[in-house]
Each structure stands twice: as structure tokens, then as C-alpha cells.
C-alpha positions in Angstrom: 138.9 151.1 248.0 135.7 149.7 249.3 134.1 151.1 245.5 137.0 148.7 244.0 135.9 145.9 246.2 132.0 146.4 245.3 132.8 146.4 242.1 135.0 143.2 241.9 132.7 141.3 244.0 129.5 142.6 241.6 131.6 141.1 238.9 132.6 137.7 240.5 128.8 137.3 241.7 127.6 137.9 238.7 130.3 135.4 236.9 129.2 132.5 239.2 125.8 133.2 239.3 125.6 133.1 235.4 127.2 130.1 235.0 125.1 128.4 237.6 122.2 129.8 235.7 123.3 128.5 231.9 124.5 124.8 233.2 121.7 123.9 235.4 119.3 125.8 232.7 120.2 123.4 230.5 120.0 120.9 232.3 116.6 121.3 233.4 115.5 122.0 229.6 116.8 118.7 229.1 114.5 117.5 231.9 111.8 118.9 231.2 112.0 117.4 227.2 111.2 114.1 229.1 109.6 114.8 232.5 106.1 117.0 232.9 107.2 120.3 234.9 105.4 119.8 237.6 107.2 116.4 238.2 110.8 118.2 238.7 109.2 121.6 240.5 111.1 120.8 243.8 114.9 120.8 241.4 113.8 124.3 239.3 112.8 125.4 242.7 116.4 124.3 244.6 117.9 126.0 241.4 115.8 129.0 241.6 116.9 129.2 245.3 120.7 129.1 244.4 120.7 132.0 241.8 119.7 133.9 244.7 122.5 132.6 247.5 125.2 133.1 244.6 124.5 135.9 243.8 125.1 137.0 247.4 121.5 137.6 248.6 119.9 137.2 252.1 116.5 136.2 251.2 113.3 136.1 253.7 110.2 135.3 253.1 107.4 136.5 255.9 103.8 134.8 255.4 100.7 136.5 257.0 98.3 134.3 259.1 95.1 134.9 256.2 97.8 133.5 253.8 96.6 130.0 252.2 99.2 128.5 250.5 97.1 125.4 249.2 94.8 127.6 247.5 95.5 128.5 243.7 95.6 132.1 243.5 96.6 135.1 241.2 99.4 136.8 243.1 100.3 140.1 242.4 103.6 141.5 242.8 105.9 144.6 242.3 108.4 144.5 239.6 111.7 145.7 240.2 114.4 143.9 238.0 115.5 140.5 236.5 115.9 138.7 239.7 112.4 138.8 240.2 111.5 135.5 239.0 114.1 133.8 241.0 112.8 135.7 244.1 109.3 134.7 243.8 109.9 131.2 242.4 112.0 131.0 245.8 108.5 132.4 247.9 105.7 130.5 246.6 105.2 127.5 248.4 103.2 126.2 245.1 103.8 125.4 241.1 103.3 129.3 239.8 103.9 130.4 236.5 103.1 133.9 235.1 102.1 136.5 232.5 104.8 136.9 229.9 104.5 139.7 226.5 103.8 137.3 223.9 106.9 138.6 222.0 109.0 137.1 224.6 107.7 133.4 223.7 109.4 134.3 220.2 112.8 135.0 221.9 115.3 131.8 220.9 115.9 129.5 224.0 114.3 131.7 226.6 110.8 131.8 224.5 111.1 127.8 224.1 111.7 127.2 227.8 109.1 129.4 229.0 106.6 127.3 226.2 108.2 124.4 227.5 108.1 124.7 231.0 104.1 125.3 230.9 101.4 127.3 231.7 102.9 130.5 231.4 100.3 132.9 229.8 101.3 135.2 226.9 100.0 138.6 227.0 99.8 140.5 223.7 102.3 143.2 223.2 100.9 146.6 223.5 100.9 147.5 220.2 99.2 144.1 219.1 96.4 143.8 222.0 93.8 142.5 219.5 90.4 140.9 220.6 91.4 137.8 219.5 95.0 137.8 221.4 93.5 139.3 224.5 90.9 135.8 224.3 93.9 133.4 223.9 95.0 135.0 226.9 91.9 135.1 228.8 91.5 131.4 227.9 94.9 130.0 228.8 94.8 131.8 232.1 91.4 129.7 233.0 93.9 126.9 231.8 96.3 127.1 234.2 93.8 128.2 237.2 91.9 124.9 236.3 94.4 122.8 236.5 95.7 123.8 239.9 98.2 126.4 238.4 98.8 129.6 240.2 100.1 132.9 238.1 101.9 135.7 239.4 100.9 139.2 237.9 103.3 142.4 237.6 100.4 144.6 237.7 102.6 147.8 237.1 103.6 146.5 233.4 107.3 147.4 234.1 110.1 147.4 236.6 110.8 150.2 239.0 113.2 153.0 238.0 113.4 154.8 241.7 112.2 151.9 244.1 108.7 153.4 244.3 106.0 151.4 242.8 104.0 152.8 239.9 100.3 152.5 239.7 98.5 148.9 238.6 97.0 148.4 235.4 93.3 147.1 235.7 93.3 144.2 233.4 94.9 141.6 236.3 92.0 142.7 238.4 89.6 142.2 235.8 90.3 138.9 235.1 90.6 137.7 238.6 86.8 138.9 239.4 85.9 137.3 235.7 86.9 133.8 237.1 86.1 134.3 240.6 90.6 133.3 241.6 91.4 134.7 245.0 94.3 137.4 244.8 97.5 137.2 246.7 99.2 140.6 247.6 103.1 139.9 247.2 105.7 142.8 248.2 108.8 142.5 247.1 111.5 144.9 249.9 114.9 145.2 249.6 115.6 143.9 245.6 116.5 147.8 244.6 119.0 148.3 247.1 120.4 145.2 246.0 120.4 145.8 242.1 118.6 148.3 239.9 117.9 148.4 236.6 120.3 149.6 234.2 123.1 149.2 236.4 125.4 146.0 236.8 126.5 146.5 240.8 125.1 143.8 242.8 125.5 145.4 246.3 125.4 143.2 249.5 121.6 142.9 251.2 118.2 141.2 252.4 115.4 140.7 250.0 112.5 140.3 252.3 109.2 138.8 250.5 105.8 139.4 252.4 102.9 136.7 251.1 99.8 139.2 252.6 96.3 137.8 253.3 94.4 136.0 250.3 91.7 138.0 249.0 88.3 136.7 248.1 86.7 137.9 244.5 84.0 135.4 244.2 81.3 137.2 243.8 82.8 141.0 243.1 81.7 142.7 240.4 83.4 144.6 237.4 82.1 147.5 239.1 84.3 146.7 241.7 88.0 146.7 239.8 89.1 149.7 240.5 88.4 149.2 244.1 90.0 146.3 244.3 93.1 147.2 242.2 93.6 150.2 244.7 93.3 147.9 247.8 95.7 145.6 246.6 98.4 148.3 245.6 97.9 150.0 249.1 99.0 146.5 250.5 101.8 145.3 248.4 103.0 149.3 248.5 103.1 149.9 252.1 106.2 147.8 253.3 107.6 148.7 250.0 107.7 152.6 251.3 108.3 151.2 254.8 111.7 150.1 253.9 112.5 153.1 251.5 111.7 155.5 254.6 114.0 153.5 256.9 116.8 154.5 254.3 119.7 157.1 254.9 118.6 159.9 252.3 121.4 160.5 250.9 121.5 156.5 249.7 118.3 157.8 248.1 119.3 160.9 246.5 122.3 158.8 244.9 120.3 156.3 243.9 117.9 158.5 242.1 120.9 160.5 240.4 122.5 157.1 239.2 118.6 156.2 237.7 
């Protein structure tokens, strides 16, 4: 019985959520024809904020006290499904935009809104990583930074399959020790339990975000990536495993089956 109810309530949720999503989406396209983004930031964010709440999450956000929220920043993340951008939309206390594969610019409506909406940073596909795309890249990234424009990074490359984080890619490290941008640890806790991907269930929970202590690059050098890429992991990982450890095991061992 209570499987029954999950399942009808994923499906409502869903159903609500979705049509949230497509009527104030388009409104805010409309919007943002007319209006620079950063103008209407506070109504994307208000929407952002309601995808979560109807699609029945309890949502947290915990800053640390080296935290500086004025301060433009790369902030680096783990990826676990397509909530994500609603989650840290709603934790950022700043205009963000992020990395996005190039190929998803070329998508019709989402690519135009994510051109649109500005400063979002293509990254070339893995099978096209030229010189010359990996420099439009590089260049439109000190764009946005210059301007005032934070990014968030998904340094994994893809979302979890097992609530575990994988292991970062160098390349966001590289680039933040290039241009000297201070680098945000952001841990995601509690998105899994409340959807994975490749399943449709949306199962009742908290999504608790933790905005860690800014980290200084000025003056690091490439030398220094891989030390930097493994301190940041350690600290966006360890509430990450934190939470997982507090879980019954056999939620795990079901979960892991279902994967």
C-alpha cells in the first residue's frame, strides 16, 4: 500500500512540478528577450526555489564561517541528477551560471535559453575537445569571472549512479589557478535518496547543501592541481559519505540493486 502511495505521489509531484517548470519557463524566456538576466535574478531564483518545494523537497542550505558570498568564485559541486540546477540556483546567494557540453547549446529551446540567459560557458564535447574550442572556453570563462559572474563546476563530468562521488577531472582546477578565482567547495547530501538517476520515484526527504570555506588560488601553481583537486574532493566528499553512513544498509543495498 505505502509502494502505491509512493508511487502516485512521485507521479502527482512530478505533474505539478513540470507544469510549474514549462509556464514560468516561458515566462521568464519572454523576460529575459527584454530584460538583461541579471535584472530578473531574484524571479528565476523564486522560481528555482519552487521547483524544489513542489516537488516535495525540504531543502537546507548550511554556510561555513570562511564562506564569502560577495566574492565571485568557481564553485565546485557533486552531480547527482537533474534537480541539481534548481538546488544550487536555490544556494548561491549570487548570479551563478555554469559549465554546459557545447552540444547542449544546440538543443532547441533549452540550448536558446541557456544562450539567452548568459554567461554560461560551453565546454566542448569529448569527442570534439579541440585547441581552439578548449580557448573559446577558456576565454568566456574569464568573461563571466570579469564581469562579476560566478560558475559552478561538476568536476566529476557526470552524475552519480550509487550516491558515491567519482573522482574530479583536473581541467576546473586548472583553470581556476590560470585566473587566480578562489574555489568554493559545494556538497550536495540527501538529492540521491530523494531521486536517482534513471528512476522516476521522487521519494519524500531533506536536501541539505553545505557552501564550505572559500579557497585562495592566487598565486598556486599548475604544479599544484592535483593537490588542489584532491583537497577539494576530500571536502565536498566527506558529508557526502557522512550521510550515506548514517543510512540503514539495506536502503543501500536496494538502492544499488535498483542502479
Amino acid at each position: 500500500m505505502k509502494s502505491l502511495y509512493l508511487k502516485f505521489r512521485s507521479a502527482l509531484l512530478w505533474a505539478v512540478s513540470g507544469l510549474h517548470f514549462f509556464v514560468l519557463c516561458s515566462l521568464l524566456v519572454a523576460l529575459g528577450m527584454v530584460v538583461d538576466p541579471r535584472k530578473n535574478d531574484r524571479p528565476q531564483r523564486i522560481f528555482f526555489r519552487n521547483i524544489l518545494r513542489l516537488a516535495g523537497v525540504r531543502f537546507e542550505v548550511r554556510r561555513s564561517p570562511g564562506f564569502d558570498p560577495a566574492r565571485t568564485s568557481l564553485f565546485v559541486c557533486n552531480h547527482v541528477n537533474i534537480f541539481d540546477p534548481f538546488v544550487i540556483y536555490s544556494a548561491i546567494p549570487q548570479f551563478v551560471r555554469g559549465f554546459e557540453l557545447a552540444s547542449h547549446f544546440k538543443i532547441p529551446v533549452y540550448g536558446w535559453m541557456m544562450g539567452r540567459f548568459g554567461k554560461n560557458v560551453p565546454v566542448p564535447d569529448e569527442n570534439d575537445r579541440s585547441r581552439a574550442g578548449l580557448e573559446e572556453m577558456m576565454r568566456k570563462a574569464k568573461q563571466s569571472f570579469d564581469s562579476g559572474t560566478s560558475l559552478i563546476a561538476f568536476a566529476e563530468g557526470s552524475r552519480t549512479r550509487d550516491g558515491h562521488m567519482k573522482s574530479f577531472q583536473k581541467g576546473t582546477f586548472r583553470l581556476a589557478i590560470k585566473f587566480g578565482v578562489p574555489i568554493v567547495p559545494m556538497s550536495i547530501v540527501g538529492s540521491y535518496d530523494f531521486h536517482r538517476t534513471g528512476d522516476w520515484m521522487l521519494n519524500p526527504g531533506t536536501i541539505t547543501v553545505y557552501l564550505h570555506d572559500t579557497i585562495e588560488t592566487l598565486g598556486m601553481s599548475k604544479e599544484q592541481v592535483e593537490e588542489l583537486r584532491d583537497r577539494v574532493h576530500a571536502i565536498v566528499e566527506a558529508p557526502v559519505e557522512e550521510h550515506i553512513a548514517r543510512q540503514p544498509k539495506v536502503s543501500l543495498e536496494n538502492r544499488s540493486a535498483a542502479t
